[in-house]
MARBA-3410 file (N, C-alpha, C, O; in Angstrom, 1 decimal):
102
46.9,-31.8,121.5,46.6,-31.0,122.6,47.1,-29.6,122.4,46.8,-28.8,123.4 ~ 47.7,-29.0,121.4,47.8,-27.5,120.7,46.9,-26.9,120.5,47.0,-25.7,120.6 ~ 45.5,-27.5,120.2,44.0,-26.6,119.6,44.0,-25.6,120.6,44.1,-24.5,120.3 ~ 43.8,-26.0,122.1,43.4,-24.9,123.0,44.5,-23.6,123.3,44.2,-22.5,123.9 ~ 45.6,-23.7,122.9,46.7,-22.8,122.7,46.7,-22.3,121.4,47.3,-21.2,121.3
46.2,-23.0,120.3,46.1,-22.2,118.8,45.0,-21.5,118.7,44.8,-20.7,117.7 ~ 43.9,-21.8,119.7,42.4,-21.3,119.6,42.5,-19.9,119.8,42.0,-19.0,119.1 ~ 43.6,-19.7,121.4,43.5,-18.8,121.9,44.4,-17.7,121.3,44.3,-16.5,121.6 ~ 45.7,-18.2,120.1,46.5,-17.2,119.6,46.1,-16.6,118.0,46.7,-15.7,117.3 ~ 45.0,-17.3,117.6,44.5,-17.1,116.1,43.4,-16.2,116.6,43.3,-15.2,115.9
42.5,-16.3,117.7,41.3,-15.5,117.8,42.1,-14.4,118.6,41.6,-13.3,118.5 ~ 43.1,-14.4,119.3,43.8,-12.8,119.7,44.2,-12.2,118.8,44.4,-11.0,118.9 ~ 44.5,-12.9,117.3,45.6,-12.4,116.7,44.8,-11.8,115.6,44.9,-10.8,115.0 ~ 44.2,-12.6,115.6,42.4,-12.6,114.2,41.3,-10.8,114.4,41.1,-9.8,113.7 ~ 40.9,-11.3,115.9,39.7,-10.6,116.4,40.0,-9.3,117.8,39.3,-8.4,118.1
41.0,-9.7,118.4,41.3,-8.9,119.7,42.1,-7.5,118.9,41.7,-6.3,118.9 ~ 43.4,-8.1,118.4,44.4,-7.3,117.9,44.2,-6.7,116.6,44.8,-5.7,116.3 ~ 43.3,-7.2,115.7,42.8,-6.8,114.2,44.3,-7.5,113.6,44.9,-6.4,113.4 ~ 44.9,-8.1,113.4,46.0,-8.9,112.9,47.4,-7.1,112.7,48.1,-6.7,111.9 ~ 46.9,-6.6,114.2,48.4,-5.4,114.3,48.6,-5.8,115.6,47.8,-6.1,116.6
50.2,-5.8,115.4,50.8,-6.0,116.4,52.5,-5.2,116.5,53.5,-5.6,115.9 ~ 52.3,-4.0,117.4,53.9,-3.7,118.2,54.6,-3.9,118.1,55.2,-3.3,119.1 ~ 56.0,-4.9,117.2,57.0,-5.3,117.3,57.9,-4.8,118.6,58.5,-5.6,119.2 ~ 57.9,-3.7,118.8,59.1,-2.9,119.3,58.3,-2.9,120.8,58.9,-2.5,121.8 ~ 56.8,-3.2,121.1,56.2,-2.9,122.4,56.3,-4.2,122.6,55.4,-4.5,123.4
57.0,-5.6,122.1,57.1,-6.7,122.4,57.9,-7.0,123.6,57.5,-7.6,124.6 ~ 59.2,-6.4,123.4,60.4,-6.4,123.9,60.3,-5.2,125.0,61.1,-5.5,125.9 ~ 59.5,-3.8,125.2,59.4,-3.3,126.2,59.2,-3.9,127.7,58.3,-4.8,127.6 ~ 59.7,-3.6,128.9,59.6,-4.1,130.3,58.7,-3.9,130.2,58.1,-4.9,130.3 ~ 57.9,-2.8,130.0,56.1,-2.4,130.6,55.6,-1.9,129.7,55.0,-0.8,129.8
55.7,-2.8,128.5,55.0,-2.1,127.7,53.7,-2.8,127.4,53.3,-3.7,128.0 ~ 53.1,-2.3,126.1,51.5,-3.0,126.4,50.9,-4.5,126.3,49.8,-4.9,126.4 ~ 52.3,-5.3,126.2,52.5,-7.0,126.3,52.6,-7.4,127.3,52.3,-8.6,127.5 ~ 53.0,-6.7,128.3,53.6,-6.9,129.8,52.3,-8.0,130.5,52.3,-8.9,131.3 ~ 51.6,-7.7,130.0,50.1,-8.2,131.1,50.6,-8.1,132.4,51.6,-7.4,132.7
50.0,-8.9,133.1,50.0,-9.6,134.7,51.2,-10.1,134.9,51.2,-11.4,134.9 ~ 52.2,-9.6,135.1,53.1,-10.3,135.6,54.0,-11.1,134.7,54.7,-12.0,135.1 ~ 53.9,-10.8,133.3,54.4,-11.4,132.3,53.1,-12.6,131.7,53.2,-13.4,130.8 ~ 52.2,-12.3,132.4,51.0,-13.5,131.7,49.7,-13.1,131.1,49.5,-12.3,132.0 ~ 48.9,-13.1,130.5,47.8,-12.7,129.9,46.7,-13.9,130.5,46.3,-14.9,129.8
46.2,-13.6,132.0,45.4,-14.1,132.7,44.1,-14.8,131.9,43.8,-16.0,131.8 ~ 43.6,-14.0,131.5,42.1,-14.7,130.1,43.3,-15.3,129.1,43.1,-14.5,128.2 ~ 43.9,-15.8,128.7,44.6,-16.6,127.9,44.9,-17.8,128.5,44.4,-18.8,128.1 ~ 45.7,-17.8,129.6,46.1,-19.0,130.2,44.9,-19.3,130.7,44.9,-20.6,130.6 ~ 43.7,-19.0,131.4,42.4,-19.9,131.5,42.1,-20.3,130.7,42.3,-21.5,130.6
41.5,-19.6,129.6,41.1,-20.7,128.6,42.0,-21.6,127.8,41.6,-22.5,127.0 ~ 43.2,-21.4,128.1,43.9,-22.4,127.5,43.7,-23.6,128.3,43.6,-24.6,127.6 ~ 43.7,-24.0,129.6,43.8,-24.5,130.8,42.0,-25.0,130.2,41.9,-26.0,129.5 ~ 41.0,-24.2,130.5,39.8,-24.5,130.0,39.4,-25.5,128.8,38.6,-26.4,128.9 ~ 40.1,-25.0,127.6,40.4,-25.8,126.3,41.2,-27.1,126.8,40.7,-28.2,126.4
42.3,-27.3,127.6,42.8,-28.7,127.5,41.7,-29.3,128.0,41.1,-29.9,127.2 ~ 41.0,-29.3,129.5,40.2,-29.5,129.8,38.7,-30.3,129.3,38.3,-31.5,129.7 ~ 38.2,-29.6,128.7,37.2,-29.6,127.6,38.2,-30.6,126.4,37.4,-31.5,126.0 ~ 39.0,-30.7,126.0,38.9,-31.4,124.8,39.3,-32.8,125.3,39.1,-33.9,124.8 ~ 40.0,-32.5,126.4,40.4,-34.1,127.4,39.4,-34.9,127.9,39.6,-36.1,128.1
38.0,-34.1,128.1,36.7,-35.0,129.2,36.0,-34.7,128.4,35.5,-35.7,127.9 ~ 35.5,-33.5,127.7,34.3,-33.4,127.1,33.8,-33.7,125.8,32.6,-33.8,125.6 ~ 34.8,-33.7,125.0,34.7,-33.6,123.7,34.9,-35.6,123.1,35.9,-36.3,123.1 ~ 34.0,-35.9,122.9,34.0,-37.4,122.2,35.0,-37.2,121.5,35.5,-36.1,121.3 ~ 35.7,-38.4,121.1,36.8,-38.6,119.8,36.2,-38.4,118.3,36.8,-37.9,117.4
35.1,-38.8,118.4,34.3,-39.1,117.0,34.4,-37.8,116.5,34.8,-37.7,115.4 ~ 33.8,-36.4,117.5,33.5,-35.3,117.4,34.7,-34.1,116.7,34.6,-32.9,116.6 ~ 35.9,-35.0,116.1,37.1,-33.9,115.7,37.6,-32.9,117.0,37.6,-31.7,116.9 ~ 38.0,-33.7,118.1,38.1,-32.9,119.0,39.2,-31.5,118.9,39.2,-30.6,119.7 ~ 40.0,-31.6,117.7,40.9,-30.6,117.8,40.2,-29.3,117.1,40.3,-28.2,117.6
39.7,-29.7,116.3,38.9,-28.4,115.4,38.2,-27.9,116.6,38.4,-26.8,117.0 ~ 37.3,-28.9,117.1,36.1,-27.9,118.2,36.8,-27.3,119.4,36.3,-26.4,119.9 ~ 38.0,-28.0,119.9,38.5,-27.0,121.1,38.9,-25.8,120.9,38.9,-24.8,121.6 ~ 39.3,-26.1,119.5,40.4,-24.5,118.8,39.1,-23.3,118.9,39.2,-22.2,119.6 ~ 37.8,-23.8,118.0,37.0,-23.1,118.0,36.1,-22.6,119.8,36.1,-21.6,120.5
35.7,-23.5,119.8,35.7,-23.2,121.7,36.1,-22.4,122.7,35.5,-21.6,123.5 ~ 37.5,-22.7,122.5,38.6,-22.2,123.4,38.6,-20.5,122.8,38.2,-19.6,123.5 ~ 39.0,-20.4,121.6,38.9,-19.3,120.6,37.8,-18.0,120.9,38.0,-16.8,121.1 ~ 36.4,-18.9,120.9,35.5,-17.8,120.7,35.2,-17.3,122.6,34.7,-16.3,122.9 ~ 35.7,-18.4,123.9,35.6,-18.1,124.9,36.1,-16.9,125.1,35.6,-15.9,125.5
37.5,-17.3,124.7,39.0,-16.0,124.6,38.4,-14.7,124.1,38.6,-13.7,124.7 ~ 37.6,-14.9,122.9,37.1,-13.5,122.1,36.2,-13.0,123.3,36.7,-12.1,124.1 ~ 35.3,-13.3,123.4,33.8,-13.4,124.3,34.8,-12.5,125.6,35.1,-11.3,125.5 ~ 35.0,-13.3,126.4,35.7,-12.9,127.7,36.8,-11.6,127.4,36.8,-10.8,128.3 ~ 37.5,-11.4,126.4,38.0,-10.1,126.4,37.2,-8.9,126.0,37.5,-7.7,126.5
36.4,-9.2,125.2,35.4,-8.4,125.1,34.1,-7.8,125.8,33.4,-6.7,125.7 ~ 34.0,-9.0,126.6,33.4,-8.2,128.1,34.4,-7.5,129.5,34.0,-6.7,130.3 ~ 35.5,-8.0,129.5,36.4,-7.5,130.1,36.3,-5.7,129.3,35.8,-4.7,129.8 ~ 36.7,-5.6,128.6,36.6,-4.6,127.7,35.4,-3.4,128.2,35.3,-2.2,128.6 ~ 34.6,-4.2,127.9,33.1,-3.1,127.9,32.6,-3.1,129.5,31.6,-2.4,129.8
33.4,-3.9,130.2,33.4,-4.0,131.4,34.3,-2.9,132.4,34.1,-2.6,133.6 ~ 35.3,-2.6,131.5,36.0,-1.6,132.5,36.9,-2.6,133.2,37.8,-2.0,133.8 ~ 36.9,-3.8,133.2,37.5,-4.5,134.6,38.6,-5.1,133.8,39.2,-6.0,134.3 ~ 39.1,-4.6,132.5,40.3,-4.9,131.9,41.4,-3.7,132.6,42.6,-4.1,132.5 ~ 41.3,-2.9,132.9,42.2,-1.8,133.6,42.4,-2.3,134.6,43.5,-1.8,135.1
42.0,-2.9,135.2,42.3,-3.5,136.8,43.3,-4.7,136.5,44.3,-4.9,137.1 ~ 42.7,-5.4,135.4,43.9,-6.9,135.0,44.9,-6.6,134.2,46.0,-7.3,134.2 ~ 44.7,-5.7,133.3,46.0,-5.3,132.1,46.1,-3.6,132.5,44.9,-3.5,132.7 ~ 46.5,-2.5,132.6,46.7,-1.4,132.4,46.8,-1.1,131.4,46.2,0.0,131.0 ~ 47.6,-1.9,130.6,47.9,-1.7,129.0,46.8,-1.3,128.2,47.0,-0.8,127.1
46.0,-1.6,128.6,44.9,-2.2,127.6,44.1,-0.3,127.2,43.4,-0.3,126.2 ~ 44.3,0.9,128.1,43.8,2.2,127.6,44.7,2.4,126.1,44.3,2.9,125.0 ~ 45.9,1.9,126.3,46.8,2.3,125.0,46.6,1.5,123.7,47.1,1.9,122.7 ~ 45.6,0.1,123.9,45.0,-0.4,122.8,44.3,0.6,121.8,44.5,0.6,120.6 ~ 43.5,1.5,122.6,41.9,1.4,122.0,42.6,3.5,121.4,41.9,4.3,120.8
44.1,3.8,121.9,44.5,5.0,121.4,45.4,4.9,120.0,46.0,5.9,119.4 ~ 45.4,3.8,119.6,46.1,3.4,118.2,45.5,2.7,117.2,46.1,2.4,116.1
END
């Protein structure tokens, strides 16, 4: 039951972030990790999404852990990336202007 939580931190960590990551903006109160409230709202859906899906939908036969990882994964990609080109990521993360300045 990890795939939908590994989907979503290999394709953030892979494809969102380019494998760079802030050490020192980890640990900031408001810095660009902060999300929502201490949560990264498009993360915990699809993770919530992925358990979902691999608990009802996914046959046994089917390797259900590979295909949720991948699933869950490319939702997470997909959905931040229209959030993105959408503008409506400033409304859910603020952080997210100081991504695209480094």
């Amino acid at each position: 039951m990890f795939s939908p939580v590994a989907g979503v931190l290999v394709f953030d960590y892979l494809f969102v972030r380019r494998m760079q990551i802030d050490v020192t903006a980890l640990y900031e109160p408001k810095g660009r990790y902060r999300y929502w409230a201490g949560f990264n709202p498009i993360a915990v859906a699809w993770t919530a999404i992925g358990f979902l899906i691999c608990t009802y939908a996914i046959p046994t036969a089917w390797i259900p852990a590979l295909l949720t990882l991948l699933i869950t994964g490319v939702g997470y990609l997909l959905t931040e990336w229209i959030m993105q080109r959408a503008k409506l990521a400033t409304w859910l993360q603020p952080w997210r202007s100081d991504l695209h300045r480094s």
